[in-house]
N, C-alpha and C positions, 0 to 999 in steps of 0.2 A: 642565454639560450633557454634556460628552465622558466624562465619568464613568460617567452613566447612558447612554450609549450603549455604551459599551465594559461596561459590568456586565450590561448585556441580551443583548448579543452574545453574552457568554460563557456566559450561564444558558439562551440560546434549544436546541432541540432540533435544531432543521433547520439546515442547511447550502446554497448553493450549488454546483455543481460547479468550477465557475471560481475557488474560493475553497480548494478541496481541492486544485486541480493545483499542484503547484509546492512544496507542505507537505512538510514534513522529516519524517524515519522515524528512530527511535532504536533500538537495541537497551537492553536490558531495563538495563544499567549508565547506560544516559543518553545513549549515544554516539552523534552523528549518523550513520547509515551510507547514506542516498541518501532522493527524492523521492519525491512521487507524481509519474506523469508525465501519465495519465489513467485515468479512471475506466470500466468495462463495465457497464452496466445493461442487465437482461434487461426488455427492452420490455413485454412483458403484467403483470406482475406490479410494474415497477417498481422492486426489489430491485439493488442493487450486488451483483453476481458477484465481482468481482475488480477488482486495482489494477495498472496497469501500471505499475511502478516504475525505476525509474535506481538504480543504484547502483553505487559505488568512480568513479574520476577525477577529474579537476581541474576542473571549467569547464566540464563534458559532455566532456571529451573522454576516451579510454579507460574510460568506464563503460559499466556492462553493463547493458540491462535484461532485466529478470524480470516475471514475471505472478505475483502471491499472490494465492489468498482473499482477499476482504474481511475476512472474520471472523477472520484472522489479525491484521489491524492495529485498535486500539485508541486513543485519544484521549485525550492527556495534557492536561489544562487547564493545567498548571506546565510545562509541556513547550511547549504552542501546536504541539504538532505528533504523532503519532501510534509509539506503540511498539509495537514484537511480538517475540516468542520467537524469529522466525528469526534464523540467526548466517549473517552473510559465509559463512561453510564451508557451513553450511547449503544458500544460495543454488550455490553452486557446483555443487553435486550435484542441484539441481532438475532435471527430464524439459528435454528437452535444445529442446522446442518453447517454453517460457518466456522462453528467449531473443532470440525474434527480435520484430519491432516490429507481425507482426502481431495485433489486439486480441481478433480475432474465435477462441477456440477452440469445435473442436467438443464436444457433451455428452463425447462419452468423454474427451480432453482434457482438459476442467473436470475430471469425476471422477478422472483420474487425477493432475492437482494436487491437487487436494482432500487425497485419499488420501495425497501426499506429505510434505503438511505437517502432517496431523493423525496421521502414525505416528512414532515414538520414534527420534531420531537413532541411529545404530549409535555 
């Protein structure tokens, strides 16, 4: 029976939110590099804006978070946890309001992460 619970879980579409928070992030080699911490969903429409994420430290402690696109992170079924193209260095250099814990940015904000992570590392 755990079988097919666990085989339907993996093939269902939908997700929980509560089931997302706490999910490991890998870079594209495989490497764990931080959480989700939680999730922005834009109220009318429903759709995930963005992931508030943790990343680098020990335990939570000296990690940083960051705000990415949704659409940057991706769902690895071999993984059980989510990858994306940004690199640590990457992150570093993200718009400098990414960093702090509040979830809420404004449109230009959004846009201007957006814009971030969808142009070509220097």
């Amino acid at each position: 029976m755990a079988t097919i619970e666990m085989s339907s879980a993996l093939s269902h579409p939908l997700i929980e939110s509560d089931h997302i928070e706490g999910t490991a992030v890998f870079d594209l080699n495989g490497r764990r590099i931080g959480s989700i911490k939680r999730l922005v969903i834009e109220k009318t429409s429903g759709h995930v804006a963005y992931a508030v994420t943790t990343f680098g430290g020990f335990l939570g402690v000296g990690s940083e978070t960051h705000t990415i696109p949704w659409e940057q992170l991706h769902y690895d079924t071999t993984l059980h946890g989510y990858h994306t193209t940004i690199t640590q260095e990457h992150l570093r250099q993200a718009p400098e309001f990414s960093r702090s814990d509040n979830a809420r940015l404004s449109g230009h904000e959004r846009q201007q992460l957006r814009d971030f992570y969808t142009e070509p590392m220097p």
